[in-house]
N, C-alpha and C positions, 0 to 999 in steps of 0.2 A: 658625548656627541655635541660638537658645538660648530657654529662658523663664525671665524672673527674677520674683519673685513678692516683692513689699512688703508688709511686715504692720505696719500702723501702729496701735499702742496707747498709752496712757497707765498709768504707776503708779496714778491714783486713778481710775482707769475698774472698777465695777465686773462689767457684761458681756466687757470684755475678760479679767478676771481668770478668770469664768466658762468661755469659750472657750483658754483657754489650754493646755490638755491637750490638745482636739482638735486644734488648731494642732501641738502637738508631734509627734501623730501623721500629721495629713498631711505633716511633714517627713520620716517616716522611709518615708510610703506612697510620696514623688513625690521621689525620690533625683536622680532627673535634674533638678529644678529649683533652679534656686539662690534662697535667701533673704534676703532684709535687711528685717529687726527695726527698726522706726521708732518710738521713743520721742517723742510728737511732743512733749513736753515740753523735750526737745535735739534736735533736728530741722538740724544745723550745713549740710547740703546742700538743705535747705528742698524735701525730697521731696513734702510738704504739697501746699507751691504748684506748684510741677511737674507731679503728677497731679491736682490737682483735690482732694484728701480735704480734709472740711471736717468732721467724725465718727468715729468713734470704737467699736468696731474695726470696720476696711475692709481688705480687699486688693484690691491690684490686680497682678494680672497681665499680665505684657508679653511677650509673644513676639517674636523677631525669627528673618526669613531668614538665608540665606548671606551674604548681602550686607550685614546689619546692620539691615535698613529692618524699621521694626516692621511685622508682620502681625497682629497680632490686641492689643489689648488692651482691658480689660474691670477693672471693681472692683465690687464688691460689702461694703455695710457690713454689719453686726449683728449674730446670731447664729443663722441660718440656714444651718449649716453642710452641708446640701445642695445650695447654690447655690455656696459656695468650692468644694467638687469640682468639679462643674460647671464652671466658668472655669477652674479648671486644667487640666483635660482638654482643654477648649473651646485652649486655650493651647500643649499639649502638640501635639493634632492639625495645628492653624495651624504650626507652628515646623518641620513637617518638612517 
C-alpha cells in the first residue's frame, strides 16, 4: 500500500512557479507520500502520456493496495490548492 503523488511542471510555467512553495509544503505535511517532480519539458518516462496530463501544473495521485492494484487515483490541474489536499487525503485514506 503506497501513494505516489506526480507533480508535473514546466520551467517557463508561470502558475507553476506561483504554486511552488505550497507544493514544498505539502511535501513536508504528507511525509508518507512519495513524490516525482515532472519536468514535462524532459518527461524520459513519458508520465505525460501515462496519466493523461495534458496542462500545466497538475498532480495526480495514485494509491495502491497490498497487492499493488491501484485503488484510487485522481489529478487535479491549477492552482487550487484546496483541491491537491483534498486528493491526497482522498489518496492517503484509499491506500490503507
Amino acid at each position: 500500500m503506497s501513494v505516489i503523488t506526480y507533480h508535473f511542471w514546466s520551467p517557463t510555467c508561470q502558475p507553476c512557479k506561483v504554486i511552488k512553495p505550497a507544493i514544498e509544503d505539502l511535501k513536508e505535511e504528507f511525509p508518507q507520500v512519495q513524490w516525482k517532480s515532472v519536468n514535462i519539458q524532459d518527461d524520459p518516462d513519458d508520465y505525460m502520456n501515462i496519466l493523461g496530463v495534458s496542462v500545466v501544473p497538475t498532480i495526480v495521485v495514485v494509491a495502491t493496495n497490498h497487492d499493488g492494484e491501484i485503488v484510487y487515483q485522481e489529478k487535479h490541474s491549477g492552482t487550487t490548492m484546496a483541491t491537491y489536499y483534498r486528493i491526497l487525503r482522498s489518496g492517503i485514506k484509499n491506500s490503507s
